[in-house]
C-alpha positions as CSV (number, residue, x, y, z in Angstrom):
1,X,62.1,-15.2,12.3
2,X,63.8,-12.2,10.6
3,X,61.9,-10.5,8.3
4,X,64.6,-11.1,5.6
5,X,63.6,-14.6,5.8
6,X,60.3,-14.1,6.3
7,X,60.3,-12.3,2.9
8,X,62.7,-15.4,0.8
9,X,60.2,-17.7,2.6
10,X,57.1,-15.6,1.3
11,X,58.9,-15.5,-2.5
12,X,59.9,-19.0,-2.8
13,X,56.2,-20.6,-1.0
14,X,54.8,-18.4,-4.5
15,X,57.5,-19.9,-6.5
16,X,58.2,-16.2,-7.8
17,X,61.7,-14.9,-8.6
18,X,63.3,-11.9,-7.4
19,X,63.1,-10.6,-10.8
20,X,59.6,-11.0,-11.4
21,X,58.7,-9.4,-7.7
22,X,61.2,-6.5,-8.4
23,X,59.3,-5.5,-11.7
24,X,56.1,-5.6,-9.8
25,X,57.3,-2.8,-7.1
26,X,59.7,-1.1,-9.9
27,X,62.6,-1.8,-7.7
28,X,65.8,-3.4,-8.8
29,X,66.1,-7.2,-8.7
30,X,69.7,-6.2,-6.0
31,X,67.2,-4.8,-3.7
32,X,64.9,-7.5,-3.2
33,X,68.2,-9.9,-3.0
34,X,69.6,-7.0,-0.4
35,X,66.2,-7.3,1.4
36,X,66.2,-11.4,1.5
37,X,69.2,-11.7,2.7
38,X,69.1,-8.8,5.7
39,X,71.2,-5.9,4.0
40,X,68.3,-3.9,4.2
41,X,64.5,-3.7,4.9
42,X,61.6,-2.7,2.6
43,X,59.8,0.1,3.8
44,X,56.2,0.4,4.9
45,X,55.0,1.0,1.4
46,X,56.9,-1.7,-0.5
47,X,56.2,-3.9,2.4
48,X,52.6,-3.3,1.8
49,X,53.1,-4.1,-1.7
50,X,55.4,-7.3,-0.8
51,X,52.2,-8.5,1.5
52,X,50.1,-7.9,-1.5
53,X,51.9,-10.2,-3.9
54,X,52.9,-13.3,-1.5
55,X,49.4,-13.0,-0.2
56,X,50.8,-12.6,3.8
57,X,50.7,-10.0,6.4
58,X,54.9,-9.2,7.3
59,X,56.0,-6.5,9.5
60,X,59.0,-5.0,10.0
61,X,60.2,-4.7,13.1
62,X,59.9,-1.3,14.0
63,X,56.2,-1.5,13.7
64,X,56.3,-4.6,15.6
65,X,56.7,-2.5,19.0
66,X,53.7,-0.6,19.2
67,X,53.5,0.4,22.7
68,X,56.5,2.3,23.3
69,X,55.8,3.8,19.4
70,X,52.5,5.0,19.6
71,X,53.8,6.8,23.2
72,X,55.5,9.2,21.2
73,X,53.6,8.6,17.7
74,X,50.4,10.5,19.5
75,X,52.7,13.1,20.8
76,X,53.6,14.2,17.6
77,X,50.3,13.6,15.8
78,X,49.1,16.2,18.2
79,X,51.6,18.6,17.9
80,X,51.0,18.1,14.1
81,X,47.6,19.0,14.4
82,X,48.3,22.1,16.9
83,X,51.0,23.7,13.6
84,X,48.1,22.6,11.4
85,X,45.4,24.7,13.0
86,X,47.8,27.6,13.8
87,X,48.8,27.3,9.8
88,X,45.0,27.7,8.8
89,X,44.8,30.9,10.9
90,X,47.8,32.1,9.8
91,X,46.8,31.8,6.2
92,X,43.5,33.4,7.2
93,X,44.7,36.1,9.3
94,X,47.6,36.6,9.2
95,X,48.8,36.3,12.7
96,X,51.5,33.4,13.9
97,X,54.1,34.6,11.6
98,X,56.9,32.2,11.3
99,X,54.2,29.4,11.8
100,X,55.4,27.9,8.3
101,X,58.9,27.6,8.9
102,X,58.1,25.7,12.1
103,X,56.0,23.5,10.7
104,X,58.2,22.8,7.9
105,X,60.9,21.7,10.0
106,X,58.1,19.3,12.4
107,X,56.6,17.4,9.0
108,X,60.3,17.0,7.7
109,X,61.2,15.7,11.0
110,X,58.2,13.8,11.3
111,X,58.7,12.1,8.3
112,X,62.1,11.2,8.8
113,X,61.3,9.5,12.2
114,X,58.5,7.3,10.9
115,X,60.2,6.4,7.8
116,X,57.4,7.9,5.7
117,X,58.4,8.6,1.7
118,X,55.6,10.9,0.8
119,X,56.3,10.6,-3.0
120,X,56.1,6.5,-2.5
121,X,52.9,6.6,-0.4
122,X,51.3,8.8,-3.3
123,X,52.4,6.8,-6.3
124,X,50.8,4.0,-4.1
125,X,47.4,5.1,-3.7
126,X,45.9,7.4,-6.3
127,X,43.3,8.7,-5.3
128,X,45.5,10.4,-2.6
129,X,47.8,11.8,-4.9
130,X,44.9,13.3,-6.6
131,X,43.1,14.6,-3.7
132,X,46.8,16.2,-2.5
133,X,47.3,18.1,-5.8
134,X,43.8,19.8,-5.0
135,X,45.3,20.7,-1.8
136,X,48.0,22.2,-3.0
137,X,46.4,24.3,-5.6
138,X,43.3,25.4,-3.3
139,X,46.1,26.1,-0.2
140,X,48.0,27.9,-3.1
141,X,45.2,30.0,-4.5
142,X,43.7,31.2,-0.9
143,X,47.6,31.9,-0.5
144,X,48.2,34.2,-3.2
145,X,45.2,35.5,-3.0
146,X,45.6,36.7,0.5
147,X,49.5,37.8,-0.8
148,X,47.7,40.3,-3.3
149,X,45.8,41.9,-0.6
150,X,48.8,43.2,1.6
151,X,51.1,43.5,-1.6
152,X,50.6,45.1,-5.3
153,X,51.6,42.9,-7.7
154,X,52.8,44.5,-10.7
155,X,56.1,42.7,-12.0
156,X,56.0,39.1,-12.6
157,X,60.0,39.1,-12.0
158,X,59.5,40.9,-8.5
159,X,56.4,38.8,-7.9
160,X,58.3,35.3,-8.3
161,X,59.4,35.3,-5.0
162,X,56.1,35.3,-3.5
163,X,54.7,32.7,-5.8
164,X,57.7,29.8,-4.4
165,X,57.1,31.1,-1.1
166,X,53.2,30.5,-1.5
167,X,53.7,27.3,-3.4
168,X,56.3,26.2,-0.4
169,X,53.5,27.1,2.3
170,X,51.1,25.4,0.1
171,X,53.2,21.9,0.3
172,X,54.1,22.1,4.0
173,X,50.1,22.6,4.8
174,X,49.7,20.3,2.9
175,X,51.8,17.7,4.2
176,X,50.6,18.3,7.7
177,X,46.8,17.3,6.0
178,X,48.3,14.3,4.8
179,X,49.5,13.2,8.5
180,X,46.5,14.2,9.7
181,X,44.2,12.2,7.4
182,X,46.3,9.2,7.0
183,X,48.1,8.8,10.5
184,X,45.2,9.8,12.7
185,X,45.1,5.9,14.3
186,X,48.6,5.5,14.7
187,X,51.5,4.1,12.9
């Protein structure tokens, strides 16, 4: 069975209307219509939050082939981990220059692949939005910190520049934590 009728099935066997289930996953009530009748699919966060409210366990299809999935999945959980670790040194010694910008372009691409909405899987859980903020700001500190050794910061206008630059670093180290943590057993 398709999973758009899995999901009208799930609604109607809890007597909910697409209305009601919309305002539950603050999406609009054209979405969950678009998703019932196969114009779209939820992905793995609202899905989890679908299975949540009808009480059932629905996949999507993607996630349905495993196998050939994880083939690749540990591939890049790996490489992941290898940026990750040559990140750390970097920020500790300053050695693997250009790390970042690699890095950057492997968690974009890996979250594009997987379908992952950083922002949604946050919101979603709290305690990891939390715990990614400190993250941020400790990655961020060390940053800066390490920053004012090789340069003298004097003028907040010149200094900008470094700030973004360390605040970008921050969030791409950090988004390679998040895989890391979250994604270690697979998708």
């Amino acid at each position: 069975m398709k999973i758009s009728n899995q999901l009208k099935k799930a609604r109607k066997n809890k007597k909910l209307t697409q209305e009601y289930v919309a305002s539950q996953i603050n999406v609009s009530r054209k979405t969950i219509s678009s998703w019932e009748n196969g114009r779209g699919q939820p992905n793995s966060s609202y899905l989890k939050q679908l299975n949540s409210i009808y009480d059932t366990n629905l996949q999507l299809h993607y996630t349905q082939n495993k196998h050939e999935n994880n083939k690749h999945f540990h591939l890049f959980y790996y490489i992941n981990l290898l940026l990750f670790i040559l990140s750390l040194i970097n920020l500790f010694t300053g050695m693997f220059m250009g790390i970042a910008a690699l890095q950057l372009i492997f968690v974009s691409f890996f979250f594009i692949y997987y379908r992952i909405n950083l922002f949604i899987e946050l919101k979603s859980e709290r305690k990891y939005m939390y715990a990614f903020f400190c993250v941020i700001i400790i990655l961020f500190i060390i940053t800066m910190n390490n920053l004012e050794y090789i340069y003298i910061f004097s003028n907040i206008l010149k200094d900008i520049p470094f700030a973004i630059g360390a605040v970008i670093h921050s969030l791409i180290i950090t988004s390679s934590f998040f895989i890391i943590t979250n994604y270690r057993n697979g998708k």
